[in-house]
Structures are given as structure tokens and as C-alpha cells.
TORTILO-680223 format. One line per field, with one value per residue (C-alpha): x, y, z. Coordinates in steps of 0.1 Angstrom, whole numbers, always signed. Layout:
<rs>
px X_...
py Y_...
pz Z_...
</rs>
This chain:
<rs>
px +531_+568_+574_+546_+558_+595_+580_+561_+586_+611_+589_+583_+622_+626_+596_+617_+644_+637_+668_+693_+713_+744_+741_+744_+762_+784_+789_+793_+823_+839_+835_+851_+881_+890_+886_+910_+939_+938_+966_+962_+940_+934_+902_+883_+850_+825_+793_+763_+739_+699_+675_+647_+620_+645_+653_+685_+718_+751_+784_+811_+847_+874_+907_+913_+947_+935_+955_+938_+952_+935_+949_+930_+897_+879_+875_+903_+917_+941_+935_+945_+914_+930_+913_+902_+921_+945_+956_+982_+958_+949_+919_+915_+938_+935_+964_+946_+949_+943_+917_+929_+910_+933_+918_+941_+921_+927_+959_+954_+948_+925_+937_+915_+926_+891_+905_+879_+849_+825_+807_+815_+827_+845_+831_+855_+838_+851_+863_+855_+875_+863_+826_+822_+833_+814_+781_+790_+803_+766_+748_+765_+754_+723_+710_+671_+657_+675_+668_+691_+684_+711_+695_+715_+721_+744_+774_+770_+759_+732_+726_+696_+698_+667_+678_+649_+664_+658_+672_+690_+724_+755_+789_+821_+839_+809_+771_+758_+725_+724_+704_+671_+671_+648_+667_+683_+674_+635_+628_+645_+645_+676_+682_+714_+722_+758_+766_+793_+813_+809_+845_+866_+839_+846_+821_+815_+788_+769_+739_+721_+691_+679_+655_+671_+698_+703_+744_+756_+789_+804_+841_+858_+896_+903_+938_+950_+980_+999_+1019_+1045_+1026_+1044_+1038_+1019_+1003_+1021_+999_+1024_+1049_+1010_+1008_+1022_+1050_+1035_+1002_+983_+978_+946_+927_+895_+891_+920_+905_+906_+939_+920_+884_+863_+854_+815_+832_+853_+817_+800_+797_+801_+777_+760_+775_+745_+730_+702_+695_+666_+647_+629_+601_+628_+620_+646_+650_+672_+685_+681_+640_+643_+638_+623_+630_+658_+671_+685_+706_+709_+738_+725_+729_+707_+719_+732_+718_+721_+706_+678_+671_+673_+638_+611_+628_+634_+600_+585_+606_+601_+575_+568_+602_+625_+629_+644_+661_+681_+707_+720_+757_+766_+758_+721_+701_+667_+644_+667_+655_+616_+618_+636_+616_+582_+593_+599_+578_+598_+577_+609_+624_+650_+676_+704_+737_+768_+802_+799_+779_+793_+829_+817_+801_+819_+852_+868_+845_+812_+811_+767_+746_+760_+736_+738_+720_+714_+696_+674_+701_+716_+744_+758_+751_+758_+772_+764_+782_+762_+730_+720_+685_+682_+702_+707_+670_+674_+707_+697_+662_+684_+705_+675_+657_+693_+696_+656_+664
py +86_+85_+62_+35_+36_+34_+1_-12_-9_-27_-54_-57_-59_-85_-109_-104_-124_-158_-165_-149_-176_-155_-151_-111_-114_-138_-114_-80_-97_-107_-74_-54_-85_-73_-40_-40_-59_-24_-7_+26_+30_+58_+63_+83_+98_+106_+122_+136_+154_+164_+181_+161_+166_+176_+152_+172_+164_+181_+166_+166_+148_+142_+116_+108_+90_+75_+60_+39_+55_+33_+59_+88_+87_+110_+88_+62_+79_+102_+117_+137_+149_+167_+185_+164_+160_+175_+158_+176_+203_+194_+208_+190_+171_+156_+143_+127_+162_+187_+197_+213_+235_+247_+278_+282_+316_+333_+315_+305_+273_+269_+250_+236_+216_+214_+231_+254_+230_+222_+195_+159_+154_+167_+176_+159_+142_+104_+91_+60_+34_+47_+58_+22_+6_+29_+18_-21_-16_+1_-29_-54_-43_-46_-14_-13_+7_+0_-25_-41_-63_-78_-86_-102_-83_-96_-82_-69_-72_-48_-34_-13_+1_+21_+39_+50_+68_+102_+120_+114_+98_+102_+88_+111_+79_+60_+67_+101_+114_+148_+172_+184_+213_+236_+237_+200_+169_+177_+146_+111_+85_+80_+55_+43_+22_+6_-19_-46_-56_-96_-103_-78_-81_-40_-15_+8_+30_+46_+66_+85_+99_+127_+152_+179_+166_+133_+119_+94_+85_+60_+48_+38_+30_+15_+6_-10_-5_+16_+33_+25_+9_+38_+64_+94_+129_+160_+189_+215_+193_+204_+240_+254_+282_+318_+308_+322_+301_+306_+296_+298_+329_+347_+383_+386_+409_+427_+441_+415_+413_+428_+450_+471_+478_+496_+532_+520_+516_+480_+460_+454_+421_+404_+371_+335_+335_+299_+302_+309_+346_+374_+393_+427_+444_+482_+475_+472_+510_+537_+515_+495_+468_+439_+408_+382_+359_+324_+281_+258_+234_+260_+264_+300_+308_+286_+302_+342_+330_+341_+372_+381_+371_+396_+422_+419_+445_+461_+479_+471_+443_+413_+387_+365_+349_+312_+311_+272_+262_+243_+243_+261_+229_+233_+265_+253_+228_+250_+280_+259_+239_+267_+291_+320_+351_+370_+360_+337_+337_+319_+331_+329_+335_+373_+384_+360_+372_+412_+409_+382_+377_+344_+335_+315_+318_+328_+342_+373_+401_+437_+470_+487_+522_+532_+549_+513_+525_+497_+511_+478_+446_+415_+380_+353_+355_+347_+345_+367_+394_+396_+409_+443_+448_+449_+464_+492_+494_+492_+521_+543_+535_+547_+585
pz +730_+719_+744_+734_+701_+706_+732_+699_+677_+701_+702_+662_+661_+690_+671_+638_+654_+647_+630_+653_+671_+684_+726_+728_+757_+743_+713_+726_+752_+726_+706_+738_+739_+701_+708_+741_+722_+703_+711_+686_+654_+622_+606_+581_+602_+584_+605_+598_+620_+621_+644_+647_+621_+593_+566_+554_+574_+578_+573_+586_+576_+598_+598_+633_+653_+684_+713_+739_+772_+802_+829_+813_+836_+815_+781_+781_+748_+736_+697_+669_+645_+615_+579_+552_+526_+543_+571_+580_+594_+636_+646_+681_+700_+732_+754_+781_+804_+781_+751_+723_+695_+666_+644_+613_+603_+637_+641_+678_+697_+726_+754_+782_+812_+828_+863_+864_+851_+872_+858_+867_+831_+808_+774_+754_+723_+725_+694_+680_+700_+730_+723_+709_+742_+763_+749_+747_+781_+788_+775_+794_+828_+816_+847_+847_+823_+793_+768_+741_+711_+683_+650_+625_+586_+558_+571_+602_+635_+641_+681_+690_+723_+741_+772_+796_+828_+845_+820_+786_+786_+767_+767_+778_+785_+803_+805_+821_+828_+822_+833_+829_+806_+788_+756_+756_+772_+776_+769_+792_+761_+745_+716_+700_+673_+671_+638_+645_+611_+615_+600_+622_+651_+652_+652_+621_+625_+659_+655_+686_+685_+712_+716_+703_+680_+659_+651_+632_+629_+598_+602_+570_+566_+599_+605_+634_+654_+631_+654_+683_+714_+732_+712_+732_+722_+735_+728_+726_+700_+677_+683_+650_+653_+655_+669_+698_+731_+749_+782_+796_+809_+787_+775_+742_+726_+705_+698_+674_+639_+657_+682_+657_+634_+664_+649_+610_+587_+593_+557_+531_+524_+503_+519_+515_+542_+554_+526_+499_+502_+497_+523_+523_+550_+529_+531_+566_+574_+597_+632_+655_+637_+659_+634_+658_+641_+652_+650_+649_+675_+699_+735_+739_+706_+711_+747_+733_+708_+729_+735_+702_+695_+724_+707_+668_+660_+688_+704_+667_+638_+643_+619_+625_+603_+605_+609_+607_+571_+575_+545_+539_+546_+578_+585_+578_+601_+630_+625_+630_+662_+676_+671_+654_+643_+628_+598_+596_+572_+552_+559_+532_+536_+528_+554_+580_+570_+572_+604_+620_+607_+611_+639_+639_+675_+684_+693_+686_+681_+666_+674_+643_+644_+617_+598_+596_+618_+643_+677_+699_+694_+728_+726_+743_+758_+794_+801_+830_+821_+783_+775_+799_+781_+753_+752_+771_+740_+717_+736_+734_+696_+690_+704
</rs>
């Protein structure tokens, strides 16, 4: 069905085209020309971000420094994305070779070099240079199963790009299909929508729309070429003084935030559920308590919900406990596509803080007895082996 009606409304926007007389071809050639006399570029991001059925976004603000790098396979770009207002704050660079994640709490950076990855991509979020060009690029080979339109607005050029293959696609530097998945990508239609400033002939704004997630991305502030043509990134000229390197598969130095509460007294809270409902964790008595710290958005989370839901009630209570700032019509919307039979809860800084720390890293999940005591604290959750460990845990923390 959502394929007839993304088909119809295709169509209704192809008839209202009467007035267009710009060759797309013609257009989106010369779009990729202007872009690729680009040598480096600074922008103000400004993204926002849905799962589908919810009408209230998050944000997110960034001020980026991009470098077109044509020997970089990966994306074609180097960049700098830095804290708003202050920019003097990187939060992820990439040099081409490396990814970069800076965390001023913990006072660490996260380098990754891909060695070890496995996939045929690396999962480096392109920025806006290189995103854009991927998608025109996209267009123009014009592959079966993917249809294009151009519709003229006031001041921009408006592309609407429907992308039927064997699975969803995005753009790590050019198009891949990923694969099938039981959490993402269930369903293979994929639609984009890129607007083209008529003046500049540069894009501003890219929305994408999937079946589990929605993004749109608005670029203000563009400047072009405002540093040397050989200026380069050098990830370690970044990492502030006194800072913590670490690599895939580094152990951690020390215990957690989670890890060092096994044997305390679990912290108190009084938090909204999805209804708007106060929920406190001093009512929950007599039983196994399991807090599952959770995201809406993240894979793992969204794969541990029918066990939690084969759990709640029956071997302990369950409640889990949003960790990445949604909003309560958020939670509504989550909690009913899904099927969740446990409540579901706002987080706030307080409880995040006293049970995680610095760290929004989920799921994470606590065993509380029915003292309230902190028996057991898991990281992650793998679908085959997760649930025995910690119904195990659950059964130990009940005698």
C-alpha cells in the first residue's frame, strides 16, 4: 500500500509540472560542475530528526569545515564538526583515514581507522558537500528502479527522489543497499528530497525518509573556499592536551558510572511516563526490578523489547527509561509501534547523570532486587545471548 501511494503521489507531482522548463539533466550537471569548483566550505547544520509517525523532531546544531579530498574513497571529504555557539569545541573530525569522536565530559577521544570493520563502508556521516553530490551523482545514472522529478518553487529548485531497490539505500560517499534487517531497513523504499538554491545553484536542505528514521538537514551560512586550497585535517593537531586516546577494542580504564553502583542502593526517581503519568521507582516494591536505560533510534534497544516484554510481570518489573532527550508524544508514538507492555519513561539529567554518568551509551540495564539494591548492571544486548544472562541474574537477585 505504501508503495501505490508513494507511485500516486509521484504522479500528482509529475502532472503539476506544466510550467517547468529546466532539462533536469541539464540542471543537476551543472549543480555537480559548481559544486566540484569547491575547493573547501563552513556551514551552520541545522538537523532535525523523527521516527516515523511522530510529529515532534529533535534537533540538532552543528558548524561544520569541510574539505573536498577526491583521494579519500570512503566519502570524498575531510571535516571538522564543532559545538554551537561555541565553535571552538570538535566533536568529530575526519581526516580522510581516520574517525574521530571527542567527549569533553569524559575527556577522551575515540579514534577509529576502520581496520577491523567489516562492512564494505564505513559509517562515516558525509557532510554536506559530499552527501549532496552523492545523491545528484545517484540521479544522473538514472539505474532502474529509481525515479526523479525537479519541480520549480520561488527560490529553489526542488528534487524528489524515490528509490525502489532490494533494500533501502543511503549515501556513505555513494549509494548502498543495505541489508535486510529486523530493526532497520524492513521496508526497500527510500525517498529523498534535495532543494537547489536557484542563484548559487548549491543545495540547501536534504531530507530522507526511511522506515525507521526520518532526517532533514538545512544549511545556512555557506561560505565558500575560505581556507588555503592546501589546507588538510590532522587529527591528532585536535586532540586537546590531557585527553584520553581510544580504539576499538581498548578495555575500558576504569569501572563505569553503572559498574561502580552494583551493591549500592539503586538512586531514587519520580519520573512521566508515555501517558503523562508519574511513575516512582519507591512504588515499585516486593519483586526484581530491571531499569533498562534505552533510545529511541537505537538498534539494540529496539531488539531487547520483546524480551523485556516476556519478562515484565511475570519473572520481575520492567521500565524502561529514555536516555536521548525525545519528548513524551515521542514516547506515545514509540511505545504503540511497538508494542511495549512496560512502562516507558522520560529521563532528565538527574537520573541519567546518577546512573550513567557522563555516558548516554544504551541499552544498559540494571538488576535491582526488591530491596532496591543494584545486583547487576549488562551493556548492550545481543539477541541470542543477552536474555539467559540476564534472566540468570534476575533469578540470583529473587533468592
Amino acid at each position: 500500500m505504501k508503495h501505490v501511494l508513494t507511485f500516486l503521489l509521484f504522479i500528482a507531482a509529475w502532472v503539476g509540472l506544466m510550467a517547468q522548463t529546466v532539462d533536469k539533466q541539464i540542471l543537476l550537471k551543472q549543480v555537480i560542475e559548481r559544486m566540484d569548483s569547491i575547493h573547501n566550505v563552513c556551514y551552520y547544520q541545522h538537523a532535525k530528526s523523527w521516527m516515523p509517525g511522530d510529529t515532534l523532531a529533535q534537533s540538532y546544531h552543528h558548524f561544520t569545515r569541510e574539505y573536498i579530498l577526491p583521494q579519500d574513497t570512503t566519502i570524498g571529504a575531510a571535516f571538522i564538526k564543532t559545538e554551537m555557539p561555541d565553535t571552538t569545541i570538535v566533536t568529530t573530525a575526519y581526516d580522510g583515514s581516520c574517525l574521530a569522536s571527542f567527549s569533553t565530559a569524559d575527556r577522551e577521544v575515540r579514534l577509529n581507522d576502520f581496520s577491523t570493520w567489516k562492512l564494505p563502508f564505513r559509517p562515516v556521516s558525509p557532510p554536506f558537500m559530499s552527501y549532496c553530490r552523492s545523491i545528484l551523482k545517484y540521479v544522473l545514472q538514472e539505474e532502474q528502479g529509481v525515479q526523479s522529478i525537479l519541480i520549480e518553487e520561488a527560490e529553489t529548485w526542488h528534487l524528489k527522489l524515490v528509490i525502489e531497490q532490494e533494500g533501502q539505500v543511503e549515501f556513505f560517499g555513494k549509494a548502498y543497499i543495505m541489508p535486510s534487517d529486523p530493526v532497520f531497513y524492513k521496508d526497500p523504499l527510500s525517498l529523498y528530497d534535495l532543494w537547489i538554491d536557484k542563484q548559487t545553484l548549491l543545495p540547501t536542505k536534504v531530507r530522507r525518509e526511511m522506515s525507521h528514521n526520518i532526517t532533514e538537514r538545512t544549511y545556512t551560512e555557506l561560505k565558500q573556499n575560505p581556507y588555503p586550497t592546501n589546507k588538510t585535517i590532522n587529527i591528532q593537531n585536535l586532540i586537546p592536551v590531557g585527553y584520553e586516546i581510544r580504539r576499538p577494542g581498548d578495555k575500558a580504564s576504569a569501572a563505569t558510572p553503572g559498574q561502580m553502583l552494583v551493591g549500592k542502593q539503586a538512586p531514587d526517581w519520580t519520573l512521566s511516563d508515555a501517558e503523562g503519568r508519574n511513575v516512582k521507582l519507591a512504588d515499585l516494591k516486593d519483586s526484581v526490578v530491571v531499569i533498562s536505560f534505552t533510545g529511541i533510534g537505537c538498534g539494540p534497544c529496539h531488539a531487547s523489547i520483546p524480551f523485556l516484554n516476556s519478562m515484565h510481570g511475570i519473572n520481575c518489573q520492567v521500565v524502561a527509561i529514555e536516555s536521548w532527550e525525545h519528548k513524551t508524544h515521542s514516547l506515545q508514538v514509540y511505545k504503540q509501534k511497538n508494542g511495549i507492555t512496560y512502562p516507558l519513561l522520560l529521563g532528565n539529567d538527574d537520573v541519567l547523570n546518577s546512573y550513567l554518568g557522563n555516558s548516554r551509551g544504551v541499552p544498559l540495564f540494571f538488576v535491582i532486587d526488591a530491596n532496591h539494591i543494584i545486583q547487576q548492571v549488562f551493556n548492550g544486548f545481543d539477541s541470542k545471548r543477552s536474555p539467559d544472562i540476564i534472566k540468570q541474574a534476575i533469578e540470583k537477585a529473587t533468592h
